[in-house]
N, C-alpha and C positions, 0 to 999 in steps of 0.2 A: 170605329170608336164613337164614341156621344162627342155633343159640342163640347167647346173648349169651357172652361169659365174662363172670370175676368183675372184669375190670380192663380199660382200655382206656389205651391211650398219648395225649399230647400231647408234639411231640416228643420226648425223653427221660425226661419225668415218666410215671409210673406212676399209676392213678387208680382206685381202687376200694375197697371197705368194707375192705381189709386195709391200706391205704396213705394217706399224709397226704391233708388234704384239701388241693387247690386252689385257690388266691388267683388272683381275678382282679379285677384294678386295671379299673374304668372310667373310664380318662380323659374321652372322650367329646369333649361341651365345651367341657374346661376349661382347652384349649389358648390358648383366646382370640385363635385366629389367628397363632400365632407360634408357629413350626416351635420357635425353641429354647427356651423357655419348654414345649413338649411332650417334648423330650426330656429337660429337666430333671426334668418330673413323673415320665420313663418310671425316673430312675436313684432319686427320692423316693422312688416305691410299690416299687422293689428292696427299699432301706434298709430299708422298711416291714417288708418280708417276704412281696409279692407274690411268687406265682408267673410271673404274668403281666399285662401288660396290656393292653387291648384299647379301640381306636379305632373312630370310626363312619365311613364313609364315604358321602356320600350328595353330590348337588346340589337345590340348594331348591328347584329345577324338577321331579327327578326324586321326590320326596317329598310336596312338599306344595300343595295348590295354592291360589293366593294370593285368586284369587277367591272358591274356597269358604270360606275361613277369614273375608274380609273380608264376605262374606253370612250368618256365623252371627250370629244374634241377641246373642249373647253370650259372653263366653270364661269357663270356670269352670275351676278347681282351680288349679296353679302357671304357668300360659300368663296368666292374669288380668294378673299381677305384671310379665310384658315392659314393657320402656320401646318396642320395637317392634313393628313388626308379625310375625306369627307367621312369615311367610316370609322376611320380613328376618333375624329372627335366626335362624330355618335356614341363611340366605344367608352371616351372618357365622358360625355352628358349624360352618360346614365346613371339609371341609381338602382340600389339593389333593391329587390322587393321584400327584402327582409328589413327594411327602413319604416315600411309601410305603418305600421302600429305606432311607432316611437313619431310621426311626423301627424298621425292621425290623434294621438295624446298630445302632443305641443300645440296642435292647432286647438282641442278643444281648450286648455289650459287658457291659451292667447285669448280667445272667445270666437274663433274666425272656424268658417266650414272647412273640411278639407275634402277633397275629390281630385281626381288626376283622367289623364287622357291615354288612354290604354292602347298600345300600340301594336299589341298581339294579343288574337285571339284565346291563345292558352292560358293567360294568365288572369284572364277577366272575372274568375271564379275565387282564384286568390287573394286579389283585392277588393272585392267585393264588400265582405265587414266592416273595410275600415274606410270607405267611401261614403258620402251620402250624395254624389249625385257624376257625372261622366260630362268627356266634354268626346265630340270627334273632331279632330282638325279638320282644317280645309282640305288638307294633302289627302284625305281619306274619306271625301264625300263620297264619291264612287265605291268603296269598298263595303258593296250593301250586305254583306256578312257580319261584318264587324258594327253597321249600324242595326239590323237585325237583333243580336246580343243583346247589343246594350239597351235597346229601346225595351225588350225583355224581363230585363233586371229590376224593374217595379220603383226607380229610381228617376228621378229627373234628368233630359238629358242634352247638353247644349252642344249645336249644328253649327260650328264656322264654314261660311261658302265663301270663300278666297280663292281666287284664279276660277272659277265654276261662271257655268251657263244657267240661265233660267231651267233648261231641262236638267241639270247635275241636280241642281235644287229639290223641285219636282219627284224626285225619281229619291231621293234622299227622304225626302219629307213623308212620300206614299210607301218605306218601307218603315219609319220610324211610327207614323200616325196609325200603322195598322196595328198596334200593340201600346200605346199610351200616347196620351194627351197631353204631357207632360213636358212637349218640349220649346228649348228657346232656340227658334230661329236667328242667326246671327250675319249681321253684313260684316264680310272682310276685305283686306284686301292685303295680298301676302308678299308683299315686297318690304324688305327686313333693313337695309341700308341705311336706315333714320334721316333720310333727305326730306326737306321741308318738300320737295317738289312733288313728294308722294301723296301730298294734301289733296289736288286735284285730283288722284287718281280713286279716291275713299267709294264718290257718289252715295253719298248717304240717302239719297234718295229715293236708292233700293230697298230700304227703310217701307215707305209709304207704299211702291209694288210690291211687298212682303205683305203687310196689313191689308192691302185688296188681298192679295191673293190666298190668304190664310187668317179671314179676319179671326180675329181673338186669341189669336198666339202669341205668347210671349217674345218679343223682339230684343234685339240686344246688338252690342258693335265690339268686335275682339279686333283691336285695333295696336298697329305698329308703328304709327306718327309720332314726331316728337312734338311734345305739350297736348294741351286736352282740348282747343278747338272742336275738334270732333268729336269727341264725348258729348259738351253741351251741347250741339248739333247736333246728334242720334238722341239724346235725352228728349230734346224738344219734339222731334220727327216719332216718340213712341218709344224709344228702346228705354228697357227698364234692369237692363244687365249690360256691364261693361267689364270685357276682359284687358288686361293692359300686362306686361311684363313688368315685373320688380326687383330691383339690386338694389346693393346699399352703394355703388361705386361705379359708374359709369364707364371709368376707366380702367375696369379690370379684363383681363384676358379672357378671354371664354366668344363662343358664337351667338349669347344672348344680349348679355351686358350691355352694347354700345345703345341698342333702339328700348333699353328699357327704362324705366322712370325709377327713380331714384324715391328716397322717403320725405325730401321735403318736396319735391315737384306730385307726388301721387296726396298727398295731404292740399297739395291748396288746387287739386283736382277735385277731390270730394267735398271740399268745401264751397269751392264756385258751384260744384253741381247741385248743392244743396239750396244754397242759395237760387240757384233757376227754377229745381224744384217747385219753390216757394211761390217763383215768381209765373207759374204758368197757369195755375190756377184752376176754377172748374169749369170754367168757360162760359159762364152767364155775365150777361153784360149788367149791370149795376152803378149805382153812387156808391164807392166804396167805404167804409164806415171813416176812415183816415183822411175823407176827401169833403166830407159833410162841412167841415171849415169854409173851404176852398168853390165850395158850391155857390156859396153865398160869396164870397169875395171879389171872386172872379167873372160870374154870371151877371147879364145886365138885366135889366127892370125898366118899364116904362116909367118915366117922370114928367113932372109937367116943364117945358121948355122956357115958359113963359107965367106971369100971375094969371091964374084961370079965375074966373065967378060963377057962380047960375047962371046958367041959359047960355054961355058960353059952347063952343059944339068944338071936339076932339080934331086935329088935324094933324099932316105929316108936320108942317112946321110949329104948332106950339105941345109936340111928344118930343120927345127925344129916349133915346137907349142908352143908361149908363149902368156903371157897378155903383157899390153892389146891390145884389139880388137878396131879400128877406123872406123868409115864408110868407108866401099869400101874393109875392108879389106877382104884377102882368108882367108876361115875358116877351122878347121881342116879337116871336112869332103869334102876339094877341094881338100885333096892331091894327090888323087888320081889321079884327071884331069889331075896335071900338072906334076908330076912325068915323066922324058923322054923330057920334054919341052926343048929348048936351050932361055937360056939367052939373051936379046938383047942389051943389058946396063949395065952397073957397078951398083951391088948391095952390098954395105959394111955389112958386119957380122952385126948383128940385125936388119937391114931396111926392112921393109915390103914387102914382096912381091907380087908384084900386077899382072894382066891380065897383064895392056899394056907394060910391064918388058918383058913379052914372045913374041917368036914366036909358035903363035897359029895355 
């Protein structure tokens, strides 16, 4: 493929290190089986200040399989907590793909993109229309068929690497990159259990090994931590798409609900991050326009320590360095210059000490 540029579209939105970052609402979930209860969250995570949000599509046939789950010895991390069995509540988190249209018209209504995470191969053509962009989970970096597809489909398209190796990555990226340019690389990390202790585990630092290793790709954090530390922390480090779950109820029943963000925690998410935004700038170093006050207030200037006359000659004890500093003024690092200089004019104890004061 050609190089990247510095910015990639989802439909109308703009997406790169010079342009906001990307909200994306995961519903998921959290629909809990009911189409308008989904389209209610889709117009919630608007309000929020989603850019977007994005559904799973999958059948609990086509994902998970009932007997392997039911042979593991045991279930650990946030699956433990199910009141079912693991295929059962795949079977109930699903959603029909005849929802598809009616969830792709609510989001445009709302103003937010809609796109989902396709979880079978067959149905990828289906949903297609009513998509404007894919996401692969982590669970399915390895499944170079299904990134194949998608990278395919002329569509942008976002790579969660949760639980994955530098080679998962790799090998994910050189089956995606051979057919579009288009896509956002994402640091994850897929333990679901909403423990603060999961913070440590982020490394958003994979972040900046992303950016060597793929400079000019879109970067991003689909992230399962409770609160948004780590969002302004991937925001800062380069990511310019953040995926996060969204409920209106954190205590409702369901396998998503507990680690996802609610509408007033994902509003004063995008709000801080707006505000960091702001705050990181282009990276040229400057007197900032707000600071030109404070330049002068704060900065010292040579003055005279002592009543100076002609013929008098500059020294460390009758200078001194005080605030404040006016245009035109000697600044501390002149004193050297003029150290030994004679006097050419009457200069009174605290008056500025300027060039045309000497003989140069």
């Amino acid at each position: 493929m050609s190089t990247w540029e510095s910015y990639m579209k989802i439909n109308s939105r703009f997406i790169g290190l010079d342009h906001p970052t990307y909200f994306v609402a995961d519903i998921a979930a959290n629909h809990d089986g009911e189409i308008s209860r989904a389209i209610d969250l889709i117009y919630q995570a608007a309000e929020a200040g989603a850019d977007a949000v994005k559904f799973q599509n999958f059948k609990a046939e086509t994902i998970v399989s009932d007997k392997g789950f039911r042979d593991l010895a045991s279930l650990s991390s946030h699956q433990s907590e199910w009141k079912q069995s693991v295929y059962e509540t795949y079977k109930k988190a699903s959603i029909s793909i005849e929802w598809s249209e009616q969830l792709r018209d609510a989001s445009r209504q709302a103003g937010v993109d809609y796109f989902t995470a396709p979880y079978d191969l067959n149905i990828v053509e289906i949903l297609d229309p009513f998509v404007c962009a894919w996401k692969i989970g982590s669970g399915d970096i390895n499944w170079t068929q299904l990134i194949d597809k998608l990278s395919r489909m002329n569509k942008p398209l976002l790579i969660a690497t949760g639980a994955s190796t530098l080679k998962d990555v790799d090998n994910a990226m050189r089956v995606a990159l051979a057919n579009t340019n288009d896509v956002v690389l994402m640091q994850c990390n897929t333990n679901y259990t909403a423990s603060l202790e999961n913070i440590k585990y982020v490394n958003l630092n994979v972040l900046s090994l992303y950016a060597d290793r793929y400079p000019g790709v879109i970067l991003g954090l689909s992230d399962h931590t409770p609160g948004h530390s780590t969002v302004l922390g991937a925001i800062t480090l380069g990511a310019r798409v953040i995926e996060k779950h969204f409920t209106d109820d954190n205590a409702r029943i369901g396998p998503d609900h507990k680690f996802s963000m609610c509408p007033t925690s994902w509003k004063d998410m995008v709000q801080r991050s707006r505000e960091l935004e702001q705050s990181l700038g282009d990276g040229v170093k400057r007197v900032e326009a707000n600071e030109t006050e404070t330049y002068v207030l704060q900065r010292r200037s040579l003055r005279a320590n002592t009543d100076l006359s002609p013929g008098d000659k500059l020294s460390n004890k009758n200078v001194i360095a005080l605030r404040p500093c006016p245009k035109g003024s000697l600044l501390p690092s002149d004193l050297h210059s003029v150290v030994g200089k004679e006097v050419t004019e009457t200069i009174k104890k605290g008056d500025l000490i300027r060039f045309q004061n000497l003989e140069l």
